[in-house]
C-alpha positions in Angstrom: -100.8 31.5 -70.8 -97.5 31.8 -72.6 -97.1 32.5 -76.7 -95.7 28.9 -76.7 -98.9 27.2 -75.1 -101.6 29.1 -76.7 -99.8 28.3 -80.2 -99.6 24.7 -78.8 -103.4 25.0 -78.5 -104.2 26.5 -81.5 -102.2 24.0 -83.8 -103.3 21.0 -81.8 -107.2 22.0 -82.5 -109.0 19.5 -84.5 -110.0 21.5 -87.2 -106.7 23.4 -87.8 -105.0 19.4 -87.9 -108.1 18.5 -90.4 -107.0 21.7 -92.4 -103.7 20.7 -92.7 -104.5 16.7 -93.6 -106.9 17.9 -96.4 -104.2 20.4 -97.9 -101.4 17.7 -97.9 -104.1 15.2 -99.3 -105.2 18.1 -101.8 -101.9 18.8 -103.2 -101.3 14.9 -104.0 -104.3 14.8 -105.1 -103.2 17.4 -107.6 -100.1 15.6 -108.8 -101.9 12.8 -109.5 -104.5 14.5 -111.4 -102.1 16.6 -113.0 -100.2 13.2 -114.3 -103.8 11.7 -115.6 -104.4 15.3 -117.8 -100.6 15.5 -119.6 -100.2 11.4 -119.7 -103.8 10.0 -120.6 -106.3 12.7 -121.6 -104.0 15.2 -123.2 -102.2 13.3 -126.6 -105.5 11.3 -127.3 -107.3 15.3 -127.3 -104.1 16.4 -128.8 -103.7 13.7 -131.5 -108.0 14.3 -132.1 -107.3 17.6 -133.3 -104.1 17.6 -135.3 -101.5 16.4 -133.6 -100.8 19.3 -131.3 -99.1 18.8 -127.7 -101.2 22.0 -125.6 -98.4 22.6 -123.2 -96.4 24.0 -126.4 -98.9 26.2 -127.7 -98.0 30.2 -127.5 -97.9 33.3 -128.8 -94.8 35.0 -129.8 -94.8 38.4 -129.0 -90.8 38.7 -129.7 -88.5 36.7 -131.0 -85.1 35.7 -129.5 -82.4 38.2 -130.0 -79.0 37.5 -128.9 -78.6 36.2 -125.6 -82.3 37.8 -124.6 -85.1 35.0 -124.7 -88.2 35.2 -126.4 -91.1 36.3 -125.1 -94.3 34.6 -125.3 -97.7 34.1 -124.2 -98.0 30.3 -123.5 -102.0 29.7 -123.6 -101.4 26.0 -124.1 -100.6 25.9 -120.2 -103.4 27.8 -119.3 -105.4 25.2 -121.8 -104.0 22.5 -119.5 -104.6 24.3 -116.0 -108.3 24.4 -117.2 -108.5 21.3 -118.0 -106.6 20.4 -114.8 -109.2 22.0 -112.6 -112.5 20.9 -114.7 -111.1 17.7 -113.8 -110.4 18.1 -109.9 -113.9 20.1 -109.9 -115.4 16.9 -111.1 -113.7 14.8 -108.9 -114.4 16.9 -106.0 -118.2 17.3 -107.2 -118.8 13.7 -107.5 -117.5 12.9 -104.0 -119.8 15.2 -102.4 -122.5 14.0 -104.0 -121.6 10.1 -102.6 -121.1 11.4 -99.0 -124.2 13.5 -99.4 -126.3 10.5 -100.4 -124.8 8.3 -98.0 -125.4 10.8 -95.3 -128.9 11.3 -96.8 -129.4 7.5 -96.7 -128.4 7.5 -93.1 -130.9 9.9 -91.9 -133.2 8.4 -93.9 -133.0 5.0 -91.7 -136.2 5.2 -89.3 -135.2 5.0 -86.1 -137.7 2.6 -83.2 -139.1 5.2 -80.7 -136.9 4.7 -77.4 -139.2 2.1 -75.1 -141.1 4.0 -72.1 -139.3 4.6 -69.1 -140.8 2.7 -65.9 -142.5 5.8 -64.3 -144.5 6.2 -67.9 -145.8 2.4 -67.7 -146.9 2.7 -64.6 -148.7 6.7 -65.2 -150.4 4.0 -68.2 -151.2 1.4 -65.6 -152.8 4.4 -63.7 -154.7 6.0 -65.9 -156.0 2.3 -67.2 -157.1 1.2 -64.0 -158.5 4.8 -63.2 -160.6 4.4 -66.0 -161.9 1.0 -65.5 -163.1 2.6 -62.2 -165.4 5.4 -63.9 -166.8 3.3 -66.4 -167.8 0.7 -63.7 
């Protein structure tokens, strides 16, 4: 098998092409979640405690000098990558829990026992009549 093929075969597996949907799925998943934190949860939490945009928020360590930039430690980012991720990790939580319940609900269904194949009718028959003959 040539380098080509067993690549071929390897990339066309089900799971590697699930991988791949679920990241592409992931990452808008992320924008969108991103968006929702800075647009809609962000200035209400920002305005709540004094007016203060998070993505601003930083430390100077040095200030500017000429044409060198200053240099900061901008913990108002990592405020909103936290919040980012609390956010996905709820989202992410909550959907397991719906498939789990539906799966639960699913094996939860009682199923009818199959129906008795013809050769165990007639073994019943059998043994029925078979009995009707010893008790006689």
């Amino acid at each position: 098998m040539s380098l080509i093929q067993e690549f071929k075969s390897f990339a066309m597996r089900g799971n590697v092409v699930d991988m791949a949907v679920g990241i592409i799925v992931g990452a808008a998943f992320g924008k969108v979640v991103s968006s929702f934190v800075d647009n809609i949860i962000m200035p209400p939490l920002g305005l709540m405690i004094g007016g203060v945009d998070f993505s601003d928020l930083a430390v100077v360590l040095r200030e500017a000098r000429g044409d060198l930039e200053a240099v900061t430690l901008g913990y108002g980012a990592f405020i909103q990558s936290v919040v980012d991720f609390l956010i996905i990790a709820a989202a992410i939580f909550v959907a397991i829990k719906v498939m789990n319940s539906l799966k639960h609900k699913e094996e939860a269904k009682p199923t009818a026992p199959p129906a008795p194949s013809k050769e165990e009718v007639l073994l019943t028959d059998i043994r029925d009549l078979l009995k009707q003959q010893v008790e006689k």
